[in-house]
C-alpha positions in Angstrom: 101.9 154.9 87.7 100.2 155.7 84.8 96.6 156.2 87.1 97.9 159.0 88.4 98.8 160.4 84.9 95.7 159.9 83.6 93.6 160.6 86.7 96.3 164.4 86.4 95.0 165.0 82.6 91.9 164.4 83.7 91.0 166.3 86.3 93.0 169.5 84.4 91.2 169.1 81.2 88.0 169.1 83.3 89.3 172.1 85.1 90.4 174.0 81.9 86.6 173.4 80.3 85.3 175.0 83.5 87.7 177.8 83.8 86.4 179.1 80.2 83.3 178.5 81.2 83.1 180.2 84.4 85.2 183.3 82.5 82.9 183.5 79.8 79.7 183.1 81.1 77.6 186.2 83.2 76.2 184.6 85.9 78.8 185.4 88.8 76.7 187.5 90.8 72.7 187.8 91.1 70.7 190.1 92.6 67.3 192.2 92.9 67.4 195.6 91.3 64.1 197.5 90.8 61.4 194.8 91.3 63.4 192.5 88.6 66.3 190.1 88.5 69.7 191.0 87.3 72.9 189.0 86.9 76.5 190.2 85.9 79.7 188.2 84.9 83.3 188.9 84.2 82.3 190.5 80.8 78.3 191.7 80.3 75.5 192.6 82.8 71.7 191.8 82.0 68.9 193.8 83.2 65.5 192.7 82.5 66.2 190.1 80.2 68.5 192.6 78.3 72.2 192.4 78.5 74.8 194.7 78.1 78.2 194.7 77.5 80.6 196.2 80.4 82.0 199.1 78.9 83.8 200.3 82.8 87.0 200.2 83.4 87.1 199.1 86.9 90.2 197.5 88.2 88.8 194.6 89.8 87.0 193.1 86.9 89.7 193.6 84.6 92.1 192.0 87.4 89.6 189.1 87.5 89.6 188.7 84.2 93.3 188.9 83.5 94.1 186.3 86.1 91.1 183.8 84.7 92.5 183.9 81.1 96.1 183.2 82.9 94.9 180.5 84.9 93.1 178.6 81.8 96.3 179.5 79.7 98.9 178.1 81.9 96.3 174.8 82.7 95.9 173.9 78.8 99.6 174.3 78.7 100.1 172.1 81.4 97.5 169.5 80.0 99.8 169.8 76.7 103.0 169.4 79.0 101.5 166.4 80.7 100.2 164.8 77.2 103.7 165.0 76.0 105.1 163.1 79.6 102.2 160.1 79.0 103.1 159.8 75.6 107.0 160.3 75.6 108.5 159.9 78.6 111.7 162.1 79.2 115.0 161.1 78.6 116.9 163.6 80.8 116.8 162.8 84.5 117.1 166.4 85.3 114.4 167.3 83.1 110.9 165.5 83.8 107.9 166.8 81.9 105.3 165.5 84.4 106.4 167.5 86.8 106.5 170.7 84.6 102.8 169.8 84.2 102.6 169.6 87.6 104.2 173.2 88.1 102.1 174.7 85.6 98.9 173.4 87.0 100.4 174.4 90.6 100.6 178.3 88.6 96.9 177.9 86.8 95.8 177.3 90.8 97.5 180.7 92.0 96.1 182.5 89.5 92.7 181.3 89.6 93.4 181.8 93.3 93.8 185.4 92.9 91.0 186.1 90.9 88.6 184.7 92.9 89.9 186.4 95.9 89.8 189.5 94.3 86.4 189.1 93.1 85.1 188.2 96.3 86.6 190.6 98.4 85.8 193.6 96.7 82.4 191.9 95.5 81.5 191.4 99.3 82.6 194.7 100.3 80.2 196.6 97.1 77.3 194.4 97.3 77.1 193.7 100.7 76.9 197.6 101.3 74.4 198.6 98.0 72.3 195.4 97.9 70.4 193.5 100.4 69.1 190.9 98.1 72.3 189.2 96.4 74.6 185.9 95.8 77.1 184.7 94.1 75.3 182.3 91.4 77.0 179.3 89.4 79.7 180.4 87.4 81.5 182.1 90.0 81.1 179.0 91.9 82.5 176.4 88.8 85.8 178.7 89.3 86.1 177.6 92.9 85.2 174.2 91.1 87.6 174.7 88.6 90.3 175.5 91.4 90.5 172.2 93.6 91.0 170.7 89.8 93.8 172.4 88.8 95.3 171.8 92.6 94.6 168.1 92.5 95.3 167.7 88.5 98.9 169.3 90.1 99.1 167.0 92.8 98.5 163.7 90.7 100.4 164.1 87.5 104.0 164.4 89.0 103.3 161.7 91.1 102.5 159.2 88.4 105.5 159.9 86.7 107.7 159.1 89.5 107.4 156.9 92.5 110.0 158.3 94.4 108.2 161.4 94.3 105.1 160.1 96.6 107.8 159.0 98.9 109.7 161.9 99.4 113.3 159.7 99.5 115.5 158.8 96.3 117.4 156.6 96.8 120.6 156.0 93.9 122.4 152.7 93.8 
């Protein structure tokens, strides 16, 4: 029971650190521009060794981003919804927090989900048609990352907290 719960927490809080990551760091996308390389993110471009902030206000990035800060707000307050379930189980049998984790890691998946969609398509479309010499690099790949571990973090911590759950039948006596 409580290996799921623990193997839930973990695989969010490991999720979480990589969804900042992956947000904050500028090396979603590299490619050849003028003889050098250059590498963008979510938040600053660098050229040559230089970097620059992203002063455009293009929908897509600030969609991405939006969604990404969603996503790693609604898993840290799932990782503090499951915390509270490991270390006070719930008294209401209506009302079980595990599975509130579980919800809320199930909502920092969707919106991870749409950010990356919406990055790639659009990033696909752009690049693929302006540069021949490009990929995505590592921190748009530790959101994909960070994606199965807020799906399976969702998957696990409800079904610690309840057996029946994993069963699919409740049986009441």
């Amino acid at each position: 029971m409580y290996s799921f719960m623990a193997g839930g927490l973990f695989c969010a809080s490991v999720g979480n650190i990589l969804l900042v990551v992956c947000t904050a760091t500028d090396y979603w996308v590299q490619y050849r521009l003028q003889g050098g390389l250059a590498h963008q993110g979510l938040w600053r471009y660098c050229l040559a060794g230089k970097c620059y902030m992203q002063t455009e206000n293009i929908a897509y990035w600030n969609a991405t981003r939006a969604f990404m800060i969603l996503s790693a707000l609604s898993c840290f307050a799932g990782i503090i919804t499951g915390i509270l379930s490991f270390a006070h189980p719930s008294t209401f049998e209506r009302y079980n927090r595990s599975f509130a984790a579980g919800i809320m890691f199930f909502v920092s998946t969707l919106f991870v989900l749409l950010a990356m969609a919406i990055y790639t398509g659009v990033t696909v479309n752009f690049l693929g048609k302006r540069f021949g010499d490009w990929r995505f690099s590592w921190s748009y790949i530790l959101g994909w990352v960070a994606l199965l571990m807020a799906f399976f973090a969702g998957m696990a911590l409800p079904r610690g907290a309840s057996p029946a759950l994993g069963r699919g039948v409740c049986q009441r006596g």
